[in-house]
TIROKOL-995383 format. One record per residue: residue number from 1; y, x, z of N, C-alpha, C, CB in turn. Coordinates in Angstrom, 1 decimal, padded with zeros to 4 digits, always signed. Glycine has a CB too. Layout:
    nr      n.y      n.x      n.z     ca.y     ca.x     ca.z      c.y      c.x      c.z     cb.y     cb.x     cb.z
   NUM        Y        X        Z        Y        X        Z        Y        X        Z        Y        X        Z
...
REM end
This chain:
    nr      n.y      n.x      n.z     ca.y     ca.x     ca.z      c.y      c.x      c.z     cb.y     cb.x     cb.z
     1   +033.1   +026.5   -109.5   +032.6   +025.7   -108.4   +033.8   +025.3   -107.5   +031.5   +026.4   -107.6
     2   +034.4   +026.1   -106.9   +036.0   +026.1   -106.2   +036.8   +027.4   -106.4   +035.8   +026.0   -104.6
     3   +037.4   +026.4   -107.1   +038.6   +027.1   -107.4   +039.6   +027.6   -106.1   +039.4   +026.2   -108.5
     4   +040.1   +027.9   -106.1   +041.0   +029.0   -105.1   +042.5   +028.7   -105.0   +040.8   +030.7   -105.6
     5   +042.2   +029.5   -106.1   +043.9   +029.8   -106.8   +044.0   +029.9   -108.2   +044.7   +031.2   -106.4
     6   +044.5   +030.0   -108.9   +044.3   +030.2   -111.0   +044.0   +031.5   -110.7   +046.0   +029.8   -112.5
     7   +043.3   +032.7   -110.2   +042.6   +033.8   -110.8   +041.5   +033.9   -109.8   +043.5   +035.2   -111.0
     8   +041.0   +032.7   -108.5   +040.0   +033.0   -108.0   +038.7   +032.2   -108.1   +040.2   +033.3   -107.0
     9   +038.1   +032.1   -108.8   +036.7   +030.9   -108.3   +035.5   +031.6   -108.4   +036.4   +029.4   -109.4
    10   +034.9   +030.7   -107.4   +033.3   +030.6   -106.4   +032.5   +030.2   -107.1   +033.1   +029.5   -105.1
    11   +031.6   +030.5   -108.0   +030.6   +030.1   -108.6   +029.3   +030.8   -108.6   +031.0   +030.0   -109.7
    12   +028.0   +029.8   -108.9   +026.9   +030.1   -108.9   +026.6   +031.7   -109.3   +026.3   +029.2   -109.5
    13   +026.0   +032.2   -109.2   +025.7   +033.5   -109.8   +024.7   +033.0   -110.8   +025.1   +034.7   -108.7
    14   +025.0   +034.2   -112.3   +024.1   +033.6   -113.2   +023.0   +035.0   -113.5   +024.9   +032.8   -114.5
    15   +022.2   +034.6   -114.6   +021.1   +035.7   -114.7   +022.4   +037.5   -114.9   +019.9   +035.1   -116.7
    16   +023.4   +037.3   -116.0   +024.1   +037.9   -116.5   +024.5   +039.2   -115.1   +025.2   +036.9   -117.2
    17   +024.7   +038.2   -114.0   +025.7   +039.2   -112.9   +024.8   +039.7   -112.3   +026.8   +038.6   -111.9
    18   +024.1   +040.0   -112.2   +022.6   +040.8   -111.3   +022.9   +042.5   -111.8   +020.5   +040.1   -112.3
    19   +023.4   +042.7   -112.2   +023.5   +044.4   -112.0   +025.0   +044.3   -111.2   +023.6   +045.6   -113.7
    20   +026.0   +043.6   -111.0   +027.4   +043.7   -110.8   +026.7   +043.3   -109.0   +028.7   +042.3   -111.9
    21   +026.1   +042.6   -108.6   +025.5   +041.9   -107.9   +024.7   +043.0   -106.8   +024.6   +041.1   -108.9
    22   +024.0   +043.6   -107.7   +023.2   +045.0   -106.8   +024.0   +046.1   -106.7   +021.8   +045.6   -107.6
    23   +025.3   +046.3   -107.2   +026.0   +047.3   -107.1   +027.1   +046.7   -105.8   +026.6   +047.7   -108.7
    24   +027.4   +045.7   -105.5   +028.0   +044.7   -104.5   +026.5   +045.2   -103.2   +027.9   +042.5   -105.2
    25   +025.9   +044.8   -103.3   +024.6   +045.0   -102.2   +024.9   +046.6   -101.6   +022.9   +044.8   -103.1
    26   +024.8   +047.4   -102.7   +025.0   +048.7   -102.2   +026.5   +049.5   -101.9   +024.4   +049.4   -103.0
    27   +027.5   +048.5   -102.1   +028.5   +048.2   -101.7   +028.7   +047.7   -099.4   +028.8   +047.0   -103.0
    28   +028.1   +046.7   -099.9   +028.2   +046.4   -098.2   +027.2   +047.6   -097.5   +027.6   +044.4   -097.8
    29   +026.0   +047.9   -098.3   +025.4   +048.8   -097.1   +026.1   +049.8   -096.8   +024.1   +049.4   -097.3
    30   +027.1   +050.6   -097.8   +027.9   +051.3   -097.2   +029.0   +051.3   -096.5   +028.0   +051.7   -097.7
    31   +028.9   +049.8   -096.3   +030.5   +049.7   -095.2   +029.6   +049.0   -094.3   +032.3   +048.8   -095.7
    32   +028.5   +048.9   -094.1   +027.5   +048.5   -092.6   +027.3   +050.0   -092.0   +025.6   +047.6   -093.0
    33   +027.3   +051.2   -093.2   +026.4   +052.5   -092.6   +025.1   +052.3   -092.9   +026.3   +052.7   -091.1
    34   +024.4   +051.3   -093.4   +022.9   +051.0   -093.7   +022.7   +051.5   -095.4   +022.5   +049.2   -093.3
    35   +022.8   +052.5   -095.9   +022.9   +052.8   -097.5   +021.5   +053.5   -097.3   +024.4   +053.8   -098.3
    36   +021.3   +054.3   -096.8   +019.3   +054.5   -096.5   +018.9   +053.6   -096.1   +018.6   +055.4   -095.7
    37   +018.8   +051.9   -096.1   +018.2   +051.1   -095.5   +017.9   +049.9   -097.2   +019.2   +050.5   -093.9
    38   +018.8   +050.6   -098.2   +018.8   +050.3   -099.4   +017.7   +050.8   -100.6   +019.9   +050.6   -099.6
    39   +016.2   +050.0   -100.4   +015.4   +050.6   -100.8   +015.0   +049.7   -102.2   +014.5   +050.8   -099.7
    40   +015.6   +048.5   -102.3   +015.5   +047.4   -103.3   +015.7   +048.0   -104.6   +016.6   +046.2   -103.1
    41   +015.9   +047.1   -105.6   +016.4   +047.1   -106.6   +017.5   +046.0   -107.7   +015.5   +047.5   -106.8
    42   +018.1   +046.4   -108.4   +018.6   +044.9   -109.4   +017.5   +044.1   -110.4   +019.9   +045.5   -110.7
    43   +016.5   +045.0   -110.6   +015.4   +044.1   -111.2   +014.6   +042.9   -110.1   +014.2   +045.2   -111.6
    44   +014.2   +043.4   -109.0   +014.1   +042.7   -107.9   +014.8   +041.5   -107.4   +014.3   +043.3   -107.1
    45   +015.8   +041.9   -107.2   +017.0   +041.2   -107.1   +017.0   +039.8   -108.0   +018.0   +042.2   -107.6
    46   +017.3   +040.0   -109.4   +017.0   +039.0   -110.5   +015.7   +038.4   -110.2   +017.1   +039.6   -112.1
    47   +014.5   +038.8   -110.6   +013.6   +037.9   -110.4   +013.9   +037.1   -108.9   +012.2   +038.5   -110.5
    48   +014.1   +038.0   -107.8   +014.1   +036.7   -106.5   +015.2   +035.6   -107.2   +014.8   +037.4   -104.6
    49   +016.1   +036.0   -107.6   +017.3   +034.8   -108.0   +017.1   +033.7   -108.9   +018.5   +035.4   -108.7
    50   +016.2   +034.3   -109.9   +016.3   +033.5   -110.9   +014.7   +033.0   -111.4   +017.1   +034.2   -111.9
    51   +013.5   +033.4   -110.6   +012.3   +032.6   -110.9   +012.3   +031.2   -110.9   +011.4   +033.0   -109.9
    52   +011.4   +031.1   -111.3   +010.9   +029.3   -111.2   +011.3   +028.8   -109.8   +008.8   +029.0   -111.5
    53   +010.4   +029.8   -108.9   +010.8   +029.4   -107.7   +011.9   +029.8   -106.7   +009.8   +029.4   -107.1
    54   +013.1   +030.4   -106.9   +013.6   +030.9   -105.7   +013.8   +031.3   -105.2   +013.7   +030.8   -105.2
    55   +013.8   +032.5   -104.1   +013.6   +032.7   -103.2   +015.3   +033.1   -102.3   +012.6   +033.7   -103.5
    56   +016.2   +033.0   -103.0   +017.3   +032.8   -102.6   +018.6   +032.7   -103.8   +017.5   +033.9   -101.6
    57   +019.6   +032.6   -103.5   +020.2   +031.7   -104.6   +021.8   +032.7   -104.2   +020.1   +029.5   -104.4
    58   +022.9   +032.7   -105.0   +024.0   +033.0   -104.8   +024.9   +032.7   -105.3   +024.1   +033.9   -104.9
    59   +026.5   +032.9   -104.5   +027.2   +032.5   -105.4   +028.1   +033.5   -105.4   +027.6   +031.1   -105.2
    60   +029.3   +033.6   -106.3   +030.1   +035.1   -106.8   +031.6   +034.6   -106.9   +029.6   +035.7   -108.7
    61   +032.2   +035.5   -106.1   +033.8   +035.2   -106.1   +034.0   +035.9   -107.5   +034.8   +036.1   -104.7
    62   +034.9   +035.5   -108.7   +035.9   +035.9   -109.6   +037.2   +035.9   -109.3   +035.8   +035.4   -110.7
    63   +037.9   +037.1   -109.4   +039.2   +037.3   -109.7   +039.8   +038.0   -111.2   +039.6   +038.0   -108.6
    64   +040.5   +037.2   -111.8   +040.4   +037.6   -113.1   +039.2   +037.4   -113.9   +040.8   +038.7   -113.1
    65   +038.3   +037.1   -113.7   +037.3   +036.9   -114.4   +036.6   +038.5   -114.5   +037.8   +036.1   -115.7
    66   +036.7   +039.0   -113.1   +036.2   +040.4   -112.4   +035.0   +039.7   -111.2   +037.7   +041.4   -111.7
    67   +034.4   +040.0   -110.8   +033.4   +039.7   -109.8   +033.6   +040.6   -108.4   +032.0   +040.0   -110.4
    68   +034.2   +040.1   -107.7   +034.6   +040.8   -106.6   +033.7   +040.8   -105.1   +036.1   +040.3   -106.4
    69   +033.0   +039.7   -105.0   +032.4   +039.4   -103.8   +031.3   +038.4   -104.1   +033.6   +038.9   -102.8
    70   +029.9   +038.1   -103.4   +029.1   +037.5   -103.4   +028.9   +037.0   -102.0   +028.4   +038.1   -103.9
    71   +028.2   +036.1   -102.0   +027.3   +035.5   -100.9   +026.1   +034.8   -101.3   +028.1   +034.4   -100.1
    72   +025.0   +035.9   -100.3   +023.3   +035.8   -101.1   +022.7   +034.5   -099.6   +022.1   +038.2   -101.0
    73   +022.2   +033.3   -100.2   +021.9   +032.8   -099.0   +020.6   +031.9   -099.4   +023.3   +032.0   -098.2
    74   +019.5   +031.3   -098.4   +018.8   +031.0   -098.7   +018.5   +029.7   -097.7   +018.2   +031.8   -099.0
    75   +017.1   +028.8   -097.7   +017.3   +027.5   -096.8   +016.5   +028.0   -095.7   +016.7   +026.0   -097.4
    76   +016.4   +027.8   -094.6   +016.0   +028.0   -093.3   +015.9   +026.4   -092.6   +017.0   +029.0   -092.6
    77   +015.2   +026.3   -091.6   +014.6   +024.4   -091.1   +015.1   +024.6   -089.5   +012.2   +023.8   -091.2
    78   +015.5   +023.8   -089.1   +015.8   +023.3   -088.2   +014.8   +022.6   -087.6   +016.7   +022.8   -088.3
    79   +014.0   +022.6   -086.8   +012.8   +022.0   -086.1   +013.8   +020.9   -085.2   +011.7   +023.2   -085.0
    80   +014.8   +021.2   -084.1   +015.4   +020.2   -083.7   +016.3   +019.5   -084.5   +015.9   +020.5   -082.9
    81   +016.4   +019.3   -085.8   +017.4   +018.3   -086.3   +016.8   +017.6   -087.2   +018.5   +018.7   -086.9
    82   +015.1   +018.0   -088.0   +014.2   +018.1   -088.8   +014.7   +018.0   -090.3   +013.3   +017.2   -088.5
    83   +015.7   +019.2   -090.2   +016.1   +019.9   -091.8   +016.5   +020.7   -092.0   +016.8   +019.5   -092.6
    84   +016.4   +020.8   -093.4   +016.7   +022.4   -093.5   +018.1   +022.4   -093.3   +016.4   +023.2   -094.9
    85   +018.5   +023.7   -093.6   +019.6   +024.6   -093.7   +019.7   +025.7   -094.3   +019.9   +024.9   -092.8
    86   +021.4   +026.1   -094.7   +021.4   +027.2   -095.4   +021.7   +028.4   -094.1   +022.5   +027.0   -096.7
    87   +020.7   +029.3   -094.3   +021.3   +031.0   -093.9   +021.8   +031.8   -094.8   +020.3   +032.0   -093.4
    88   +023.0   +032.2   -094.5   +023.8   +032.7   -095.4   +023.4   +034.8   -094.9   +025.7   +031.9   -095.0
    89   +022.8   +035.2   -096.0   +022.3   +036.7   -095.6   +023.2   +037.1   -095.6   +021.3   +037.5   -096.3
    90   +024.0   +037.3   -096.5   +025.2   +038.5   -097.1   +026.1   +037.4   -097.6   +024.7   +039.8   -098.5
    91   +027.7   +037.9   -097.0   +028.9   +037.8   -097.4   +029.6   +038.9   -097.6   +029.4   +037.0   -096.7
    92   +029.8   +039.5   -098.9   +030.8   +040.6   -099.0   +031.6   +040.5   -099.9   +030.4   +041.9   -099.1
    93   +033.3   +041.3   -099.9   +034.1   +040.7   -100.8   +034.4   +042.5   -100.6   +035.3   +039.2   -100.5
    94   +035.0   +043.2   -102.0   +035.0   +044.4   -102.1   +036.8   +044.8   -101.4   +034.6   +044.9   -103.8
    95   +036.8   +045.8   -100.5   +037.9   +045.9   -099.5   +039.3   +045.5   -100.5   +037.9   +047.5   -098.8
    96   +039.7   +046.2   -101.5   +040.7   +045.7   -102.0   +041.0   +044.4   -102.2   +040.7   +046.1   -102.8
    97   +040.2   +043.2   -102.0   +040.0   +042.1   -102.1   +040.2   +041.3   -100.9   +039.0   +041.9   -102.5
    98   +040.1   +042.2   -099.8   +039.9   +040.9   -098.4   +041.2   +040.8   -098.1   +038.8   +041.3   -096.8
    99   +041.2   +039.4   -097.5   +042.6   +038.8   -096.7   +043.4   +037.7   -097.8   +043.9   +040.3   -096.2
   100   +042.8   +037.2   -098.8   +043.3   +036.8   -099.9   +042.5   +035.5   -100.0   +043.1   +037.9   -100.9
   101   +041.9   +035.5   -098.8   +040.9   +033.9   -099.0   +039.6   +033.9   -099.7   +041.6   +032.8   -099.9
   102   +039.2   +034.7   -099.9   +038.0   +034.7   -100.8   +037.3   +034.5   -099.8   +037.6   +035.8   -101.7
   103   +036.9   +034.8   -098.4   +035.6   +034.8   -097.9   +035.8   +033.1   -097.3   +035.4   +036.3   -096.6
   104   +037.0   +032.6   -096.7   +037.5   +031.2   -096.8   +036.6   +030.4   -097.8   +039.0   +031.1   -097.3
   105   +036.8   +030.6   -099.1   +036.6   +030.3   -100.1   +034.7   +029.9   -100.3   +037.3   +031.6   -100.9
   106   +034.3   +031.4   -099.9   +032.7   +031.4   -100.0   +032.3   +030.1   -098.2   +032.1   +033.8   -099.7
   107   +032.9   +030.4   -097.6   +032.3   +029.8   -096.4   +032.3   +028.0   -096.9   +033.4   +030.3   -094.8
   108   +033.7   +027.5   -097.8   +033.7   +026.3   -097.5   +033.1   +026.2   -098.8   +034.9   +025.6   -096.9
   109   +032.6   +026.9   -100.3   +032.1   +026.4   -100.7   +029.9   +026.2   -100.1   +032.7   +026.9   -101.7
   110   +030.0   +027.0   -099.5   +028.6   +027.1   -098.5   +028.7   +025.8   -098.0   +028.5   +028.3   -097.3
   111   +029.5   +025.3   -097.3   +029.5   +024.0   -096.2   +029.7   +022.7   -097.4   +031.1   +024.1   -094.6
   112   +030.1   +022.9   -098.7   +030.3   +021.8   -099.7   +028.8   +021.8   -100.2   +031.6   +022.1   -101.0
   113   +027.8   +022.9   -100.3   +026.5   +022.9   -100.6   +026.1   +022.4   -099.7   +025.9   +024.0   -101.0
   114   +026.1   +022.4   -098.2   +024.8   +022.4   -097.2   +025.6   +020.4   -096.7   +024.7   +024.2   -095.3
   115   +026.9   +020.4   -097.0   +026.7   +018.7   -097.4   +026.8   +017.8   -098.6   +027.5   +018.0   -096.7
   116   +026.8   +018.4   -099.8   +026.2   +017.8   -100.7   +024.2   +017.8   -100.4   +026.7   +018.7   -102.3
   117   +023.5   +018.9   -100.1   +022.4   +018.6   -100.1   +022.1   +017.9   -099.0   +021.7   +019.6   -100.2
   118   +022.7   +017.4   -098.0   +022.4   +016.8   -096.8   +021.5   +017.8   -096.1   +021.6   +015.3   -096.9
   119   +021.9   +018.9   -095.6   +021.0   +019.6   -094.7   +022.3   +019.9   -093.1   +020.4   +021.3   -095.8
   120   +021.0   +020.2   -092.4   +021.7   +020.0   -091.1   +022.7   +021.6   -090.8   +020.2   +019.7   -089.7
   121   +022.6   +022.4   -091.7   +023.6   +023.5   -090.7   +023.5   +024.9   -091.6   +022.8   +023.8   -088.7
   122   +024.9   +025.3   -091.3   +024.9   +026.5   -091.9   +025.3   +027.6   -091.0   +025.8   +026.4   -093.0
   123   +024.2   +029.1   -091.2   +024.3   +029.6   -090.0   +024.5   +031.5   -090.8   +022.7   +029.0   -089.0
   124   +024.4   +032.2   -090.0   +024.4   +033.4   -090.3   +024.3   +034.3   -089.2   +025.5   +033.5   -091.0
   125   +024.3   +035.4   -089.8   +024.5   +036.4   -088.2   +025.5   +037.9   -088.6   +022.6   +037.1   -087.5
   126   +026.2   +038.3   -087.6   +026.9   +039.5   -087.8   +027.3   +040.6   -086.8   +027.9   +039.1   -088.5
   127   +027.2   +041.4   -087.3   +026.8   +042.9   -086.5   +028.0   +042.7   -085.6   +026.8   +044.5   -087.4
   128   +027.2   +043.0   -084.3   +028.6   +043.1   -082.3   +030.0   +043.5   -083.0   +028.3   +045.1   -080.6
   129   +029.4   +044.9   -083.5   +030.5   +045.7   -083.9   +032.0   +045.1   -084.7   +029.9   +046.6   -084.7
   130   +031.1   +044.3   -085.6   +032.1   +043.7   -086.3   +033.6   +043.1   -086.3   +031.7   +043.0   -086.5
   131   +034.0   +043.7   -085.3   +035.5   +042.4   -084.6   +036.1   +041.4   -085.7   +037.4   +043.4   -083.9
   132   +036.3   +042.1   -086.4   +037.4   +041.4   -087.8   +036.8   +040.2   -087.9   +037.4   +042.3   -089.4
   133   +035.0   +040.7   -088.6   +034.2   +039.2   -089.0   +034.2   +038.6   -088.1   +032.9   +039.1   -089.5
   134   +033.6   +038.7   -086.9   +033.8   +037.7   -085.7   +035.0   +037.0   -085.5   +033.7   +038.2   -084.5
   135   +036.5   +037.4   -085.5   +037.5   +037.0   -085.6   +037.6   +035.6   -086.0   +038.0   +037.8   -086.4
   136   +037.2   +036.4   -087.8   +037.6   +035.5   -089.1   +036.7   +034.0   -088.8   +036.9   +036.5   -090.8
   137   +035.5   +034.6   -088.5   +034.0   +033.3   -088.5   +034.8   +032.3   -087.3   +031.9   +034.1   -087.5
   138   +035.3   +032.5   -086.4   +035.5   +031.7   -085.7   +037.0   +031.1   -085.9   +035.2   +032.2   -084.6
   139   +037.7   +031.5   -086.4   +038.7   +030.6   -087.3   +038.4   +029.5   -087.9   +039.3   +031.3   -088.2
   140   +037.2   +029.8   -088.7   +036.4   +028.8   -089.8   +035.9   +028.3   -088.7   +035.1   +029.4   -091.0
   141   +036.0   +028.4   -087.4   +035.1   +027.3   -086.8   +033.5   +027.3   -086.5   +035.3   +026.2   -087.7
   142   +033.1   +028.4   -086.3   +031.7   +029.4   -086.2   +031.5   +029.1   -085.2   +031.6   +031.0   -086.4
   143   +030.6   +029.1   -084.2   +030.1   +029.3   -082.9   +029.7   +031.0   -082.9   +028.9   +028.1   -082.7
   144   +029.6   +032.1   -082.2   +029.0   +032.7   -082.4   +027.7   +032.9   -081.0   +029.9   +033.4   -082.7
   145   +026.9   +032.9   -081.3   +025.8   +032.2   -080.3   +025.4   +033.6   -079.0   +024.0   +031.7   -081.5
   146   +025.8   +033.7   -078.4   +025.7   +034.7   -077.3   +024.5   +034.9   -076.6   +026.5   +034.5   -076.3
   147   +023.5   +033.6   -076.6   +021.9   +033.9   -076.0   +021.3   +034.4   -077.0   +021.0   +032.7   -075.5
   148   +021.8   +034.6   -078.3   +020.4   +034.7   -079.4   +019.9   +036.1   -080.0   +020.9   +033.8   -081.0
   149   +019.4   +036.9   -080.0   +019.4   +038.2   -080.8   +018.5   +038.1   -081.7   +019.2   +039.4   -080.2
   150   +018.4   +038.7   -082.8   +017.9   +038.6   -084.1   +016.4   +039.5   -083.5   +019.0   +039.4   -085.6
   151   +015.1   +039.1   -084.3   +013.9   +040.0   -084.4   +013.4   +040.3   -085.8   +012.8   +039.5   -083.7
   152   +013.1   +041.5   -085.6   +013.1   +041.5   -087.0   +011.6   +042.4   -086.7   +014.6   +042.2   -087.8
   153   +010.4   +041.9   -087.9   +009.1   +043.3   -088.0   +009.5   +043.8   -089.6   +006.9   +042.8   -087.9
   154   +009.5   +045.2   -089.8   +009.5   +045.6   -091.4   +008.5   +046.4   -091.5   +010.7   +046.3   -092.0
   155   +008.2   +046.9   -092.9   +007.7   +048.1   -093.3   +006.2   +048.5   -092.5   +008.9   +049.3   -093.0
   156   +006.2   +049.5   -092.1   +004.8   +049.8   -091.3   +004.6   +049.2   -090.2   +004.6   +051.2   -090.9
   157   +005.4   +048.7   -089.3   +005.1   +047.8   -088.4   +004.7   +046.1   -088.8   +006.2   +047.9   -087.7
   158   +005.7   +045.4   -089.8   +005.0   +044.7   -090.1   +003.7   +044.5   -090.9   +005.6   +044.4   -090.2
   159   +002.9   +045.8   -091.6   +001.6   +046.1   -092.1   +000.5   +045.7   -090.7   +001.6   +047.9   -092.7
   160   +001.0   +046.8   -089.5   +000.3   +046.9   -088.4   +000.1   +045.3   -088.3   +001.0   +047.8   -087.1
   161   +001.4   +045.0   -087.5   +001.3   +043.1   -087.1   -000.1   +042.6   -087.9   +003.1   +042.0   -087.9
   162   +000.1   +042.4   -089.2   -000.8   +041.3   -090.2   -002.4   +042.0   -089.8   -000.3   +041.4   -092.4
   163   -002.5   +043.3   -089.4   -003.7   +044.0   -089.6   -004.4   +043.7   -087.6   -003.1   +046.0   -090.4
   164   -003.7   +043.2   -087.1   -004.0   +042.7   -085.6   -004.8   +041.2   -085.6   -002.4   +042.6   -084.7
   165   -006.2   +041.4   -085.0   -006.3   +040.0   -084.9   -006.2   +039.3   -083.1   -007.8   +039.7   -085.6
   166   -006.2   +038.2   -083.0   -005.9   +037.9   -081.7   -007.6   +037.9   -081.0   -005.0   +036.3   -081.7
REM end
């Protein structure tokens, strides 16, 4: 999809990389500290990727024709621009790998997808703590949005939520 350099390119993820893929996933939870928050699976995983319908799509850094890094992202709408957009969930490239452009690489093939499809914006979010990624994101030209904090319901709280009527 974008090539890099002659040993790096950005391409779609296909059915084949879904175990390389879930071993990447449990890769970044351990450099978030969130590896008990890793309750999924690679079967899971594949069907969300690769059903009829979707439910989020990826694409895979190669070096050497090794899989080093992914970015799992899906479409999100913009009510004030009235379109969608891509949210990019996960960007991780495996530490021996970073500083080499690959995450460069993933960001502008993301922004070559969200304007080939004509959609209004590509967005993401990343932990305070983070300095480096914050750094990096705003090099690329990121905004990082200072009024906004993420909400999130899971697990037994979101059961409770659905089980509340007004």
């Amino acid at each position: 999809m974008v090539p890099h350099s002659p040993s790096l390119s950005i391409r779609p993820a296909h059915p084949p990389d879904t175990p390389v893929l879930f071993e990447l996933v449990q890769a970044l939870a351990d450099y978030e500290e969130l590896s008990h928050q890793v309750v999924g699976n690679a079967e899971s995983l594949h069907n969300h990727l690769f059903c009829d319908r979707p439910y989020v799509e990826a694409l895979v850094a190669e070096v050497d024709e090794q899989i080093v890094g992914f970015a799992l992202f899906f479409y999100n709408y913009s009510t004030f621009l009235t379109k969608p957009g891509i949210y990019l969930e996960d960007l991780f490239v495996l530490p021996e790998y970073r500083r080499q452009g690959i995450g460069q690489a993933f960001l502008q093939a993301l922004a070559q997808l969200a304007v080939d499809r004509n959609l209004g914006r590509l967005e993401w979010s990343v932990l305070d703590w983070n300095e480096p990624a914050i750094r990096f994101y705003k090099t690329m030209g990121a905004t990082v949005l200072p009024d906004w904090r993420t909400c999130r319901v899971t697990g037994d709280a979101l059961r409770t939520l659905a089980q509340h009527s007004l």
